[in-house]
N, C-alpha and C positions, 0 to 999 in steps of 0.2 A: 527516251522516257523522261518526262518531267521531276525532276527531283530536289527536294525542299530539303538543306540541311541546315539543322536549326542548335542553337547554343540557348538552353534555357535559363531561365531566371534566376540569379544567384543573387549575395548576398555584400555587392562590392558598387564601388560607384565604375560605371561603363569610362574607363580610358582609351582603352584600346580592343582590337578584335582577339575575342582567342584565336590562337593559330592554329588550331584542329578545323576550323571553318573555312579557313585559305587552302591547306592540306586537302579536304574532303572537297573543295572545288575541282580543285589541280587534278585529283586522280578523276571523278567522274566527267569533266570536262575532256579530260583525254581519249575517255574509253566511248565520247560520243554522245552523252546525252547532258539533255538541259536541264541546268544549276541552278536553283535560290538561295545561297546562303542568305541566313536569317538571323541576324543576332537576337533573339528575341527580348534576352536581357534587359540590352542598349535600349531597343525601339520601347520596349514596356515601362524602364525606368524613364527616359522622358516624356512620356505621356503622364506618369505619374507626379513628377513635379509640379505638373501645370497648375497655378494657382487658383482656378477653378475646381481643379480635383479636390487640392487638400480641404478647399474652405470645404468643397460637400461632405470630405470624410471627416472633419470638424466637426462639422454640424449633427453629424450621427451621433458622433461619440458625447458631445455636450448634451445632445439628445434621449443618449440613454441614462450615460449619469444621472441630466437630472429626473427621469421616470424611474433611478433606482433610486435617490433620494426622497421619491413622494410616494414610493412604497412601504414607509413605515416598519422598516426588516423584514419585510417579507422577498426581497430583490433578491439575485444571486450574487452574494458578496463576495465570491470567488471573482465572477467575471467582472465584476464592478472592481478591483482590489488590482486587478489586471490594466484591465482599461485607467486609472487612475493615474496610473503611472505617467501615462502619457503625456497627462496634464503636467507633469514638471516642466518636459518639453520647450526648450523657449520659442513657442508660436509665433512670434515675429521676423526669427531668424527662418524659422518652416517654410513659412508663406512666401518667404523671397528666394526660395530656392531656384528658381525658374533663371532670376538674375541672375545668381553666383556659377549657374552653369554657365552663363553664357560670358561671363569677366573668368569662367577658368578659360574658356574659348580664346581669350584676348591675351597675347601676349602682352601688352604692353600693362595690363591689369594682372595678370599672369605674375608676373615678376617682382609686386608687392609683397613681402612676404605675412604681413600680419593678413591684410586681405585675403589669402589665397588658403592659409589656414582657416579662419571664420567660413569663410564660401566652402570646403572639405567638409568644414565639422556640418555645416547646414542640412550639405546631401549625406552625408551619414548617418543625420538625424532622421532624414528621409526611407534611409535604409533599417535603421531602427524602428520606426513609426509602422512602417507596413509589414516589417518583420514578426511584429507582433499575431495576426492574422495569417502568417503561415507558418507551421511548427516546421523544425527544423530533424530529421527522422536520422536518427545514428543507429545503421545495422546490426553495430557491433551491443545494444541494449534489445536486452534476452523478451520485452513488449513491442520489439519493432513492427511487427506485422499487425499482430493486434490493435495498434495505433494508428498504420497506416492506412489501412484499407478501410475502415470507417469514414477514418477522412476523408478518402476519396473520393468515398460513395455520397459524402455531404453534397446540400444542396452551393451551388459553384457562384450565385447571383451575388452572394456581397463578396465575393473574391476582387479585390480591385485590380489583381493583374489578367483575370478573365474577362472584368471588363475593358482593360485594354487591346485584350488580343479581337474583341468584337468593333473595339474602334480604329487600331488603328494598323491589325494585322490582317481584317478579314475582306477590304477592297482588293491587297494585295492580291491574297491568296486566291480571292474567286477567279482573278484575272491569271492567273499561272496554270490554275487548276491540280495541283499536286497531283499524281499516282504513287509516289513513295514518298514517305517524312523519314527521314533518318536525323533523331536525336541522340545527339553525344553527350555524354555526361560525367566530367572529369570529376567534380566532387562530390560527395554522399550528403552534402548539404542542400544539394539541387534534387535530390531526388523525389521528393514529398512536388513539389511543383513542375520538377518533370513529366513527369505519371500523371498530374491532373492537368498540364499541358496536353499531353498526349489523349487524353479524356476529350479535351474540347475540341482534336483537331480529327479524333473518330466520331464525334457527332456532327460535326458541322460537314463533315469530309467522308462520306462512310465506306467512299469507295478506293478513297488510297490508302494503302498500306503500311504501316508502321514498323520500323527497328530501331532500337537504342545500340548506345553500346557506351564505352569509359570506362576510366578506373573507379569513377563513383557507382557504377554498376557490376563492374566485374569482383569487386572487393567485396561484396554481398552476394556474388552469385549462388553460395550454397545458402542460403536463403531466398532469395526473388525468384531465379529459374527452377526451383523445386515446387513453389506454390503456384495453381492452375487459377488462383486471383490474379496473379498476377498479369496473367495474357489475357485479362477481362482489358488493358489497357492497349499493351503492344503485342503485337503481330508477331515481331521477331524480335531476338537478341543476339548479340553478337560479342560475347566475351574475352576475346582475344584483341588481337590487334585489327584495324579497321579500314584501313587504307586499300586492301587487296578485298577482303572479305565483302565490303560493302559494294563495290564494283560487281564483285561475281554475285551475289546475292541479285543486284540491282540484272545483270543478265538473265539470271536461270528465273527470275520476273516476267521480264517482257517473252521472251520464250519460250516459258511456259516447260522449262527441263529442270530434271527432277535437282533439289535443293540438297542432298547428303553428303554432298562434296563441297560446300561451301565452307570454311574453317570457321571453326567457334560459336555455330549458328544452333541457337535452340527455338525451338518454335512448337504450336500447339498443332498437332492431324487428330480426327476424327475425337476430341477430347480429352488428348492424352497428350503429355508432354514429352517430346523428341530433341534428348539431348546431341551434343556433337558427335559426330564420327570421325573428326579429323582437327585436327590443329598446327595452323604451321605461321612461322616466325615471319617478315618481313622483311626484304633485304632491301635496307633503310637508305644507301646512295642508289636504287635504282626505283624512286619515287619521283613524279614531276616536282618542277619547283613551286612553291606554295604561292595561291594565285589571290591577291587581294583589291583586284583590278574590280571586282564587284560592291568592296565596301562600300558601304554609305559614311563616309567619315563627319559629317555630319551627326551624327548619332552618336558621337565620342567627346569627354569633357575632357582635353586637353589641347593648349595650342600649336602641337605640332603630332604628326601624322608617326605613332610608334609600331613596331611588328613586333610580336612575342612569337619565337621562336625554341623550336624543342629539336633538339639534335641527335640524342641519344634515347634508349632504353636502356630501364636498369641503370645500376649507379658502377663506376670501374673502382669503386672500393670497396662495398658491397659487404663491409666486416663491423658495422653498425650493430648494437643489439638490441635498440628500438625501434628501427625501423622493418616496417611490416614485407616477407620478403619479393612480394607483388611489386615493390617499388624499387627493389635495391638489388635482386637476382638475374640474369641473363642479357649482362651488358653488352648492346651493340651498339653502334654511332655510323651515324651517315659519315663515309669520308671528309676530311678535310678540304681537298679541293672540289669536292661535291658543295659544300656549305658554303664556298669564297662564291660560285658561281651563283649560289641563290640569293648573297646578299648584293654580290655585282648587278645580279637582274632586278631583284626589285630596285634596290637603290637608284638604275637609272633608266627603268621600261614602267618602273609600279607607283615612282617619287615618293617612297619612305628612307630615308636616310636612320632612322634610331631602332637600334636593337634592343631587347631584352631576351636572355638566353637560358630559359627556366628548365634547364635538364636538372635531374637529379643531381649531378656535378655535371660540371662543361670541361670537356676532357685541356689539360694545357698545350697541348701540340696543335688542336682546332684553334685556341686563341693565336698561338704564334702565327697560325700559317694565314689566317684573316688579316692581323695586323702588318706584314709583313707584303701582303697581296693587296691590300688596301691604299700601302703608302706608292708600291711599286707601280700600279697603275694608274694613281692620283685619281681613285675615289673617296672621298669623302663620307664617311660613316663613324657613328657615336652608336657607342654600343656599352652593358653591362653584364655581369656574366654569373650564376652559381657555381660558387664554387668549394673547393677545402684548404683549410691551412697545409699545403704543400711544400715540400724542401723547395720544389721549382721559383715561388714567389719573395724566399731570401736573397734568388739571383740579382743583379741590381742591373746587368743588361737585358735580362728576360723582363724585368718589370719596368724599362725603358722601352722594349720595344712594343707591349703593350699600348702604352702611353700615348706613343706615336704612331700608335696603329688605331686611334679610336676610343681604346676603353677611357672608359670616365669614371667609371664606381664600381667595385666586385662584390659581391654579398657574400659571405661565409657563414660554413655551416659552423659555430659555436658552442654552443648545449651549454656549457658550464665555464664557469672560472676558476675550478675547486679539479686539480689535476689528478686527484685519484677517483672521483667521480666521473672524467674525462676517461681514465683506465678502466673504467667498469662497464663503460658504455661501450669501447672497442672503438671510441671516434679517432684514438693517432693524433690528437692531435696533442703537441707538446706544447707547455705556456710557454718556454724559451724561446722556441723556435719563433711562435706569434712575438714576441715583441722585434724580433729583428725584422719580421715581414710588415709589420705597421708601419717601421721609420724608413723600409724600402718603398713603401706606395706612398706615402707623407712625401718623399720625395721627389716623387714622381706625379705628384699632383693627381693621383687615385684616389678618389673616397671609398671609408670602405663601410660597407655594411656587414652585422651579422643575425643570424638567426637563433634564439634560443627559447628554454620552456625551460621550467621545473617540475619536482614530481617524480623524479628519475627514484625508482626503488631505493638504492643507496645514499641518495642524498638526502641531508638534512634541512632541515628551515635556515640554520646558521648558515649553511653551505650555498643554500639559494639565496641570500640575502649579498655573499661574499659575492655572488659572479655577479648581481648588478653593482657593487662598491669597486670589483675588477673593471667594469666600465666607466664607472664615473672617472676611474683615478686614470684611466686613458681616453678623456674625451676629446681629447685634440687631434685623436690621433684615430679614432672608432664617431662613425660619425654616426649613421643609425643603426637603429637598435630595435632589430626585427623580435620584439618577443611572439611567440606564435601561440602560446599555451601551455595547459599541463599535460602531462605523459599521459597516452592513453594507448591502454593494451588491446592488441585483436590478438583476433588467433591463430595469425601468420607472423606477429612478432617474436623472437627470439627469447625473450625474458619469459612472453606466455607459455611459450613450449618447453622451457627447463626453468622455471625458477629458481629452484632451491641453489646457483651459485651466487642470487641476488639475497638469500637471504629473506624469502616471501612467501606467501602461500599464496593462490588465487581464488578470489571470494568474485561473489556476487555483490553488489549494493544494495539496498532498501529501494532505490530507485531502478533498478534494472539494469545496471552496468557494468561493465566487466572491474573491477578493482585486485584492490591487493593488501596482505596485513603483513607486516614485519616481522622477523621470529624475536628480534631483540626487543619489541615492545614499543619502538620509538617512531613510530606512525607519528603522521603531523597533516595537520589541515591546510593545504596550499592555498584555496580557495585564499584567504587574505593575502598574500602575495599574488594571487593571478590578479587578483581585479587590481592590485597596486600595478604589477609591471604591466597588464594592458594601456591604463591610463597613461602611463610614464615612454611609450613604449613609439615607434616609428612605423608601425607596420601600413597605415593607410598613404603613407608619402611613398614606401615601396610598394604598395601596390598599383597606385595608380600614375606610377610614373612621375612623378614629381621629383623623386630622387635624383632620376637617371637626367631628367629638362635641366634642374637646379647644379646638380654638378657638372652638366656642359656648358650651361650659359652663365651663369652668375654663382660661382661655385664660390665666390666670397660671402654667399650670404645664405649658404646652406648651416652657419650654427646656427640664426636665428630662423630657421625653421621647424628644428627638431625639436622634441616634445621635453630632453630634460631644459631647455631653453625658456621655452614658454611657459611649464609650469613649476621648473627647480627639480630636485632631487626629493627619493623618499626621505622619510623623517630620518633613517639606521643610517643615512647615506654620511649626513655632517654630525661632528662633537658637539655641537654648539646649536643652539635653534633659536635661543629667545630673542635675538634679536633680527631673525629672519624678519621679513615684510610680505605681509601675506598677500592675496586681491582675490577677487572672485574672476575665473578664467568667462571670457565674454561668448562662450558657446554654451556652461552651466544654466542650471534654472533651479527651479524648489515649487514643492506643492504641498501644501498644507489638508489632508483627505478626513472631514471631522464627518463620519455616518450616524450621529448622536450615539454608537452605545461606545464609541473609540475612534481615539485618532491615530493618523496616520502618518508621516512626516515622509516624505521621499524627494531624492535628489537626483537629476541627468546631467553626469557627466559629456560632455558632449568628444576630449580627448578618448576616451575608452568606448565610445559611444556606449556607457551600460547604468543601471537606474541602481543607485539604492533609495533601502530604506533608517533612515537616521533616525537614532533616538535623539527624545525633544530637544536635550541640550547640546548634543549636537547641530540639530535645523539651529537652533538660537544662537550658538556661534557661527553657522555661516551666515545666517542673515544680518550678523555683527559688521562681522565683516564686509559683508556688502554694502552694509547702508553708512560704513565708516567711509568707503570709499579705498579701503585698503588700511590697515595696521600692521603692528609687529603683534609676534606670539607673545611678548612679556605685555606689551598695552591687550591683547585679550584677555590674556590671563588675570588680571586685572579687575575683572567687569564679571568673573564668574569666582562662585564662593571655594573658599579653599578646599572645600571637603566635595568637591563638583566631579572628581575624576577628571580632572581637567586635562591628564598630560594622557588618558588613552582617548580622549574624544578625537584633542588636536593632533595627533598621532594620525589617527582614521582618516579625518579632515585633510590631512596632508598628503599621507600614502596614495588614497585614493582619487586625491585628482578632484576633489570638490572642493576644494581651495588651494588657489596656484600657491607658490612661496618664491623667493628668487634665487634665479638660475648663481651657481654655481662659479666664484671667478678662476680665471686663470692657473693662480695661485693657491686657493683655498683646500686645506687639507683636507683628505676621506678619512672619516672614523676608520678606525682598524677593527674593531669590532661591534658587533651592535648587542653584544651578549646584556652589558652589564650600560647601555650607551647614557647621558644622563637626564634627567626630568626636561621634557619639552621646552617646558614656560620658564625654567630653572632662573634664578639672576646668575650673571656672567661672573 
């Protein structure tokens, strides 16, 4: 059977293949029939760089604006207010994006570090720009369906990633001729483009059959597989695990025997929806080795060839209480010397030498026995790994043999720096223990990364403000700084199914999402901290590999890549500000949106890749700034009148990443508190 398995379009610049792509090769290539994997992603987003696309999708949008400006208010100022944004944009860094993929291609362009960040933030911008044209559908808001399915049914012609899949996926595909597409779909952010992927590949294709399946799927199953819309798109779903299911699915296909025995398989008969009859686990070291002998590495914006790798199910600590328990309950792992062989073969039948290890945790006895296996046989591999603040990592010959086994950077899971917020979570992790495990990888020449969000029920504003000052005040030693976002409740999370030890009730929002209200009354709007630690934040260098490249090759010149480097610390971060020196960050821009009855002032960040909207004295201190060429905060302060509100503009200004400040020395103290911290512009 010819079978097409396809990773669809998400929201990240294409570095590497996901590894559910090589997995779902490995097992249907075993069982005998022939394999397309498809990144659709990768192929879609370089199509869309192309500097012919953007000027046409330019040209519309300058197009409609100005037919909504010679409407005289009669336009729709919603989507006009929408689209405006975009104009902040800086179009000149857009339009070269084509280039900047191809100097990330280049190593010896690669390893500039200001260049490689401006060429990042350009295709980010890219990802923002078209991001706008397809909403982004979270299950867990109570209008999801209602939202989605409309959408669907829209007409698909200005879709620019539908017109990608007509230019530059659909020569392919006539020529394979699919009988089955099986779509994976690990995040709920893909799923709104999923579905209307899956749309355009049942019309163009009416005669092969469709199954989904992932955790971005399976985490909404009591929603998707209950509504009979939903199989208006795909054929079949497969809610469990995939590797076994889709093979047997892919049989009782070509054979035409009956489908009930297939695990986790829902599907529509004579108009009725036919849930599972059976579900069963995968025993995960008796899977082929993941085959990525088919990529097209071409299609990836990095200069060397990375495999993302998942080794477990389930987390082995699994005592989290916001994590939802889809992701953290029925821990398995492929063996250890199951794992050395798969990186032994690709590394020297497949030519990837670089790991990234994105289990929920990566068990520590898998890292020993790779490093150990690695050095024993004198292969050569660079590898990084998720993981948790463990006793194991204060070893100093465990974090030795690491070292010389490969790893180069470990990500940690962090949440907080505020240790009784850390005890409320169930994360174990002790801040003691972390500082003796930093000066053991400090030592050992490990970078380390970690992950964190605010928003946690029991924590305060003061307390989120405290875990990014716990990082500044160990920046030598914590290199990125994965913020991932705010907390957010489903109905498989632990705090959602008992609140009240959290001290909460569970609400709905105004906008349709699951929330929460405090019984003590001390609710706080995160929203200003999130878009602060996004901007301030690492997380596009750890996605797209750049971490893991920078800390093997040129790990001296990972500070000046990361984000408190290039654009300084929040404003609560230092005692002192006025004599910071400010500049405008060279991926920023600003748009001035005058509709005659109101104006509008908006800014794009390009570190956070997100837009505000700035009041006017705001716009007027950045553009101060910009056209000074750079100042200090006491020379701004200066130029606007005393009574201007001047220390929460520059406050805003600075938090958010629309005006750099400078990085941070050595030496220089972290405020201890930012309760009482003092006037921005202050004199010294």
């Amino acid at each position: 059977m010819n079978i097409l398995v396809c990773y669809p379009a998400d929201f990240s610049i294409p570095a590497m293949p996901f590894g559910g792509l090589a997995l779902f090769n490995a097992c249907l290539r075993k069982a005998g029939h022939t394999v397309l994997p498809l990144d659709v992603s990768a192929i879609s987003f370089n199509r869309l760089i192309r500097r012919e696309n953007l000027e046409h999708y330019y040209a519309l949008l300058d197009g409609e604006m100005e037919r909504g400006a010679a409407q005289n208010g009669s336009a729709d100022l919603s989507r006009l207010h929408g689209l405006a944004r975009l104009l902040a944009m800086p179009r000149d860094l857009i339009l070269g994006a084509e280039e900047a993929a191809q100097r990330l291609r280049n190593p010896s362009e690669y390893y500039d570090p200001d260049q490689m960040r401006l060429d990042h933030h350009a295709l980010l911008s890219i990802v923002q720009m078209f991001g706008t044209v397809r909403p982004r559908f979270d299950p867990r808001n109570e209008r999801f369906s209602d939202e989605l399915y409309p959408w669907l049914d829209a007409e698909m012609a200005d879709d620019p990633w539908v017109r990608c899949y007509e230019e530059a996926l659909r020569p392919k595909l006539d020529e394979f001729d699919p009988q089955l597409v099986a779509i994976t779909v690990p995040f709920s952010t893909q799923l709104g483009g999923a579905l209307r992927y899956a749309r355009w590949i049942k019309e163009r294709y009416p005669n092969a059959k469709v199954v989904a399946g992932g955790t971005g799927i399976s985490d909404a199953e009591h929603i998707l597989c209950k509504d009979k819309r939903f199989f208006k798109y795909i054929d079949f779903v497969i809610t469990g695990e995939g590797e076994e299911a889709l093979v047997e699915l892919a049989a009782g296909l070509e054979n035409g025997s009956d489908l009930s025995e297939v695990p986790a398989l829902y599907r529509l008969e004579q108009g009725e929806i036919v849930e599972p009859t059976c579900q069963r686990f995968v025993d995960m070291s008796a899977t082929p080795v993941p085959d990525f002998t088919d990529v097209d590495w071409d299609q990836y914006i990095s200069p060397e060839r990375i495999a993302s790798l998942t080794t477990s199910r389930g987390c082995y600590y699994g005592k989290c209480t916001f994590c939802p328990e889809s992701f953290r309950l029925r821990f398995r792992r492929r063996g250890s010397s199951e794992v050395w062989k798969d990186l032994r073969q690709i590394a020297t039948e497949q030519g990837i030498n670089n790991f990234m290890f994105w289990d929920p945790l990566t068990p520590p006895a898998m890292l020993t026995e790779i490093s150990e296996r690695s050095r024993e046989e004198g292969i050569d591999i660079n590898w990084m790994a998720q993981v948790k603040f463990d006793k194991v990592y204060t070893d100093e010959k465990y974090v030795e043999t690491l070292a010389k086994g490969g790893c180069r950077w470990l990500q940690f899971g962090f949440e907080s720096g505020v240790q009784r917020v850390l005890d409320d979570m169930g994360k174990g992790n002790d801040l003691n223990r972390i500082e003796t495990i930093l000066d053991r990888l400090s030592a050992a020449n490990i970078a380390v990364g970690v992950f964190f969000f605010v928003g946690f029920p029991t924590e305060s504003e003061e307390d989120a403000r405290e875990t990014w000052r716990y990082l500044a005040r160990r920046r030598d030693r914590i290199h990125f700084t994965g913020y991932i976002g705010t907390f957010g409740l489903g109905h498989d999370v632990p705090v959602y199914k008992d609140p009240t030890p959290y001290g909460i009730d569970i609400v709905t929002t105004a906008a349709g999402d699951i929330g929460y209200k405090r019984h003590d009354g001390l609710d706080w709007d995160a929203e200003y901290l999130h878009q602060t630690f996004s901007a301030h934040g690492d997380l596009y260098l750890i996605e797209s590999g750049a971490a893991l490249l920078y800390s093997k090759n040129r790990p001296e010149l990972v500070p000046k890549i990361v984000a408190r480097k290039v654009l300084g610390p929040p404003s609560f971060v230092r005692s002192d500000n006025a004599t910071v020196q400010l500049s405008l960050p060279a991926a920023n821009d600003f748009y001035r949106w005058d509709t005659g009855a109101q104006v509008t002032h908006f800014a794009y960040v390009g570190l956070s890749n997100r837009f505000h909207e700035l009041e006017p004295e705001e716009f007027e201190m950045a553009l101060s700034v910009r056209d000074r060429g750079g100042c200090t905060v006491a020379e701004l302060r200066q130029s606007f009148a005393s009574g201007s509100d001047f220390d929460r503009h520059a406050k805003r200004l600075i938090d958010h990443g629309i005006v750099g400040s400078t990085a941070m020395g050595p030496e220089e103290p972290v405020e201890s508190s930012s309760e009482n911290y003092p006037a921005i512009g202050s004199a010294m």
